[in-house]
N, C-alpha and C positions, 0 to 999 in steps of 0.2 A: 260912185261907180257901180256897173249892172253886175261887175262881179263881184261884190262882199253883199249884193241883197240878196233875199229868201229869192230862191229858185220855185219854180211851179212846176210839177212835174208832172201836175195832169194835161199838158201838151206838147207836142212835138214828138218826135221820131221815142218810141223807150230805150233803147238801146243807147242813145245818144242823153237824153236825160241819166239814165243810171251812168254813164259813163263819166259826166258831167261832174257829177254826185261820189263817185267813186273817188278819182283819180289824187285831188287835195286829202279825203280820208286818207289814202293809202301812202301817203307822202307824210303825212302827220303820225300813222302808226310806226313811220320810218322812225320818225323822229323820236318816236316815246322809247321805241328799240335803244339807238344812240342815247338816249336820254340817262337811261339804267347802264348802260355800256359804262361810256364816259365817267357815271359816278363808281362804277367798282375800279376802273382803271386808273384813276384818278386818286381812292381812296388807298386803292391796292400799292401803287409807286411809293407813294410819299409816307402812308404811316406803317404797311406791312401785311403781312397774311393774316394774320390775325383781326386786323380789322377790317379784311374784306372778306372774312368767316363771317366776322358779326354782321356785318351788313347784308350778309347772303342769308344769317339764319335768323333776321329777323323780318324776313320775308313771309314766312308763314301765318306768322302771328297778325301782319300787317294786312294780308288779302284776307284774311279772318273778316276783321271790324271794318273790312271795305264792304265788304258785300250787302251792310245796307244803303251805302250808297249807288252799290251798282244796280239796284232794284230800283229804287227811285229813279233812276236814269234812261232804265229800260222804259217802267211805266211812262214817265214823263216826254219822252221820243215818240212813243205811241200816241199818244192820247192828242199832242201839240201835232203832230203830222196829221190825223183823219179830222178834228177841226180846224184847222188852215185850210184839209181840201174841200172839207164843207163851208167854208168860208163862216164862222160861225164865232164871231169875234167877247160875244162876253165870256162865253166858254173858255175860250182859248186862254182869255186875260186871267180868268179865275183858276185855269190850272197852273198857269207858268207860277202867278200868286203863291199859290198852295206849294208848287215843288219848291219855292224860295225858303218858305218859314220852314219846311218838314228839314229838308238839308240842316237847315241854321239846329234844329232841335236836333236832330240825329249827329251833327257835330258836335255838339252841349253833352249828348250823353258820351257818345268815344269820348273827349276830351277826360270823365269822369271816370269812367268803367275801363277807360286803358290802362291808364296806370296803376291801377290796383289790379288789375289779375296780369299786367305783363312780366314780373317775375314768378307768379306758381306757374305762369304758362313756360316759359322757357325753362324752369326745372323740370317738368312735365315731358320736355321735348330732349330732356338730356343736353342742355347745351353746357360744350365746356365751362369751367368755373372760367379760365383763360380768356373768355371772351363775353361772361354774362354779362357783368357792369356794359361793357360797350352797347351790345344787345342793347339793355334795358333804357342803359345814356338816350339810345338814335333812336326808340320807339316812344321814350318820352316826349321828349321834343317835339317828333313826328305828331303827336296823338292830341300834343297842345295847341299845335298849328293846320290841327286836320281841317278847320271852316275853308281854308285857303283853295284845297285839293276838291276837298266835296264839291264847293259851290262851281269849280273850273270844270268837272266831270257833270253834273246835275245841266250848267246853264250854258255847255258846250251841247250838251243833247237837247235842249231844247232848240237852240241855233238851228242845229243841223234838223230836228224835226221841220221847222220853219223852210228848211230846203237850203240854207246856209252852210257848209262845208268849208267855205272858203274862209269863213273868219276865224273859227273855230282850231282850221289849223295855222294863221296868222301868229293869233296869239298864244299856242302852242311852241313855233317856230320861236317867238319872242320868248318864254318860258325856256326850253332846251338852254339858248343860246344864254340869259342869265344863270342857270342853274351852270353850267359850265362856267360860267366866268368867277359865282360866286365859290363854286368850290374850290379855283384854284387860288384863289386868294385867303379862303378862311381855314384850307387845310396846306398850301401850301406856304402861306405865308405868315398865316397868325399863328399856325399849329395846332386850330382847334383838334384835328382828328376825326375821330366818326360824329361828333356831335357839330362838327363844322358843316359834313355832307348834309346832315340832318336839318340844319336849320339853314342852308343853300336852298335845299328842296323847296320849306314853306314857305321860303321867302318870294322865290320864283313861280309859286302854285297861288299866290297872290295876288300877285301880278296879273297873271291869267285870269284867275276868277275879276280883280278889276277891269279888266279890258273885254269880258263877255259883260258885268254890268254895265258897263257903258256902253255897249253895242246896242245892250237889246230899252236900254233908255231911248237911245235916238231912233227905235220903231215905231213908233204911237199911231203912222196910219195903218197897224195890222193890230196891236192890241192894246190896252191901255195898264200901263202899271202903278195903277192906284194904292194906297192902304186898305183901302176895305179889301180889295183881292189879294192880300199876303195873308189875311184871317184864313184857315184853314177851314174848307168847309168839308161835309162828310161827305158828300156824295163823291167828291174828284179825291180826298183821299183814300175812299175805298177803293176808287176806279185804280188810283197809282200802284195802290196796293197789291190788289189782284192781279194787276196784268204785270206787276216789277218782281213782285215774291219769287215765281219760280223762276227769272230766270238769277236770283242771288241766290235764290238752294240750290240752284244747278252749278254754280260756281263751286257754292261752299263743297258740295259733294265733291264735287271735280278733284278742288283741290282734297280734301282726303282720301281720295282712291290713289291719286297720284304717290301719297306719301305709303302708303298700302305697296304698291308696287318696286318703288323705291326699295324696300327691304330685301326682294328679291334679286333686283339690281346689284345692290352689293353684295349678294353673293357671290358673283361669279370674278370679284376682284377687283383691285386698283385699271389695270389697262382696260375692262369694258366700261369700268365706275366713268372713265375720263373718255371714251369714244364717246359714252353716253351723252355725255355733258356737252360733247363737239358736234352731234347731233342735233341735240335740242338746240344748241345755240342758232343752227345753222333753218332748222326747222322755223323758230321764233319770228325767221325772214320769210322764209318758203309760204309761213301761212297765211302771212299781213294778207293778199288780195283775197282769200277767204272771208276773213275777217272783216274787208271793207268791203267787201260786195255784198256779205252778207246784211249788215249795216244799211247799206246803199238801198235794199231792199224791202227794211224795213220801212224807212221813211217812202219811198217809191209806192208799196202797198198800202201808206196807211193814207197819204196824200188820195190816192185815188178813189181807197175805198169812201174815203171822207166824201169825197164829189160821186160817188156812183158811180163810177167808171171800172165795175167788176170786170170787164171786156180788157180791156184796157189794163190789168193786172196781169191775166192770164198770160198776153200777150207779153208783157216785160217781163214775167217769170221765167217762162221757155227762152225768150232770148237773153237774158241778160244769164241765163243759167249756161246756154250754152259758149258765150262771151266767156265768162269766169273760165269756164274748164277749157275752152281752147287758150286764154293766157296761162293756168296753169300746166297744159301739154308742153308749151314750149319751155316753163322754168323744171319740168321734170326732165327733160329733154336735155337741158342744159348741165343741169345734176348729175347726169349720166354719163356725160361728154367732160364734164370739167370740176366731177367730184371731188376727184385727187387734189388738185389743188389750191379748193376751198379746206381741204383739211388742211392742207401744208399750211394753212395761214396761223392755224392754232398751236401745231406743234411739229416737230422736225424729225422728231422717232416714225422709219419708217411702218414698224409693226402697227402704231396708233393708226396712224394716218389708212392703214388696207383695211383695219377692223373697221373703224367709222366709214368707209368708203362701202364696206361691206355692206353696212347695218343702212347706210344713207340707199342704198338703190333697192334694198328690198322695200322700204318707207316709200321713196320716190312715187310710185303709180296711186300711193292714197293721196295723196296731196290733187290728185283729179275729182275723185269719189268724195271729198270732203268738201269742192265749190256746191257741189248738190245740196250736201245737209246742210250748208251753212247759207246761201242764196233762198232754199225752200222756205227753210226757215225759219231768214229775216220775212219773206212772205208771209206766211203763217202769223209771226210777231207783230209784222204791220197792221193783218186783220184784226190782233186783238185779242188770238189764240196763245198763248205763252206754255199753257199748259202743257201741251201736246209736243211742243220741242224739248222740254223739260227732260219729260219721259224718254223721248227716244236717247237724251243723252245718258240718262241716269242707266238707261239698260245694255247702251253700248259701251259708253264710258265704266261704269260698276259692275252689274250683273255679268256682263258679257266679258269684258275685259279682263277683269282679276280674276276667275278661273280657269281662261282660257292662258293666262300669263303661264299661273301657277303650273294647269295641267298639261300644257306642251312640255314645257319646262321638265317635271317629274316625266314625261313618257321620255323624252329624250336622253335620259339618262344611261351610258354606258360604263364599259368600263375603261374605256378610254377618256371619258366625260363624264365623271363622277358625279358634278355638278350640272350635266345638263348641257342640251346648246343654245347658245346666248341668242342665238336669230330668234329663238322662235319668242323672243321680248316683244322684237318687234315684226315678228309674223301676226304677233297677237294682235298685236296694235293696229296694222294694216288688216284683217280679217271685223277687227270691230268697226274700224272707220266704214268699211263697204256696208258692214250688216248697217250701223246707222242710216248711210246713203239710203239704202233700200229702203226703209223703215219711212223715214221722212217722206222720199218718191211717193209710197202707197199712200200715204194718209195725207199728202198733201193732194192726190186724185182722189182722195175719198172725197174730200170736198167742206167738211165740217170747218175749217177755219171761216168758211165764206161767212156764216151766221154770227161769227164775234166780233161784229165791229160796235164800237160803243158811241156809232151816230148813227139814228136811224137813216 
């Protein structure tokens, strides 16, 4: 069928290519949403709060030792999208080769180095004695069965570099729906508990990663998957290196500013701690089309730039950027109109429900300003440039953000608001996403992405 093959995106209408490209991503990021949903809801009924603390706080630790595979994942997207659009087939075969063995060793080592620093890490992080064992149970497990997750993450981006989307979130869809099935039987029925959810996970991330090998076996007229191309060679692992590195520092940073700002958060109490939390959840959905446009982009730029089709870029940037922010006008729109009773969903206290309603419309108009930075770019990333989105996050997301939290915060301070007003959390938040927006806009007209593509 023409719709599980590699799409070409160096023809036809851009708009209708990226949308093409888009629409299965964003269905798929639905899905990994529900995916985490389902297991703490799941985890949380049947065995208690306690165990869906643990599974919450061994969160941290676990996007930690991801972030080598989110590197390899970026590079490998890159580099498999602008040789597919150069049409330049040993290349291609020798990198897809290289991201197989690099994953399998970077799984070898997590599998080693998790479980021996994951209980100094969670004492580290203060986690109840009450929930550590659990903790340490589901990140073991987790860290044993980590090839499963990798290889499904590594050899789903290469798919979708390839212009595939479509399979990627197949057997996705197939993963979700086992990892559901498996956890209600191994926690609700065997009684494993959190080491049930845990080994539900790799069981179904297995799965996945079989059913992308198998996919990209039955390719052989785009590249060929020999042994000699699983040897690692230097040249396509520096390549994967260099262009994957910053965007897993830009994670890893992410996530500790995030926990940087958190501290502040709980200052101001249990009722903002829990809007907070009704926020983010709600936000987690608001940003998917960002996140797959942005995506959608990447592959889009690197396809083209691969074929020489600079023109041809510029032109899908502008519009596929202003696509993203007109669907995100309409879900702010919507946010607006029908805020209140996305909160009612979480809780029935009506003081909650005006606070998060509150904090959700002052957020609302960044969710436009954010199709920019993350559309640009996946632009930029497709050319080959990584460095350069890195930065704008690290200065909008860090530099920018966590003073500007802190310092609203302390100027707000009265004597009616001892502590401060809790808006300007996320005043801060919305004032940094524009400053990125901008930042991106400038440097993506400076034009300096154009020169990093790694085909001549």
């Amino acid at each position: 069928m023409k719709l599980f093959q590699p799409v070409d995106m160096t023809k036809d209408d851009p708009v209708k290519s990226i949308m093409i490209f888009t629409i299965p991503m964003l269905i798929g990021n639905v899905a990994q949403q529900l995916y985490n949903t389902v297991d703490s809801i799941i985890v949380g009924r049947f065995v208690g709060d306690n165990a869906l603390a643990a599974v919450g706080s061994a969160g941290p630790i676990l996007n930690l030792m991801l972030v080598l595979f989110m590197g390899i994942a970026t590079g490998a997207g890159i580099m498999v999208a602008q040789y597919y659009g150069a049409q330049l087939r040993k290349e291609l075969s020798k990198t897809i080769g290289t991201c197989i063995t690099l994953t399998l060793i970077a799984s070898l080592f997590i599998m080693i180095v998790g479980p021996l620093i994951t209980r100094p890490l969670l004492h580290l992080l203060n986690t109840p004695e009450s929930i550590l064992d659990w903790c340490y149970n589901y990140l073991f497990i987790i860290f044993l069965g980590i090839s499963g997750g990798g290889l499904y993450n590594i050899l789903s981006g290469v798919l979708r570099g390839l212009g595939d989307s479509v399979s990627a979130l197949i057997y996705l869809l197939v993963a979700t729906f086992l990892n559901i099935i498996l956890d209600y039987v191994f926690v609700a029925n065997f009684g494993l508990g959190v080491a049930g959810v845990a080994l539900a996970t790799i069981l179904a991330q297995f799965v996945s990663a079989a059913l992308c090998v198998w996919k990209l076996t039955r390719m052989q007229e785009i590249f060929d998957l020999k042994k000699e191309y699983l040897v690692p060679k230097k040249k396509y692992t520096s390549k994967l290196i260099r262009l994957g590195l910053p965007s897993g520092v830009t994670q890893a940073i992410f996530s500790m500013s995030m926990i940087v700002v958190q501290s502040l958060t709980n200052s101001f109490g249990e009722l903002f701690i829990a809007a907070n939390v009704i926020v983010m959840r709600i936000d987690g959905f608001v940003m998917l089309p960002a996140f797959s446009f942005g995506s959608a982009m990447t592959t889009y730029a690197g396809q083209n730039i691969g074929a020489g089709k600079m023109d041809r870029v510029i032109e899908g940037a502008r519009k596929g950027t202003l696509a993203a922010m007109s669907i995100s006008a309409v879900l702010t729109a919507l946010i607006i109109l029908f805020g209140r009773n996305l909160m009612s969903i979480f809780t029935e206290t009506q003081e909650l429900i005006d606070l998060s309603y509150r904090m959700m419309r002052i957020l609302a108009p960044g969710y436009i300003v954010m199709e920019v930075t993350q559309c640009l770019s996946g632009i930029m990333r497709g050319a080959g440039d990584t460095v350069t989105p890195m930065w704008i996050s690290i200065l909008s997301s860090v530099l920018l953000r966590i003073p500007l939290a802190y310092g609203l915060v302390a100027l707000s301070k009265t004597p009616s608001l001892p502590q401060g007003n809790c808006a300007m959390m996320f005043i801060s938040m919305l004032i940094s996403w524009s400053c990125g927006a901008l930042m991106t806009f400038v440097m993506y007209r400076r034009g300096k992405w154009k020169s990093k593509a790694i085909v001549a």
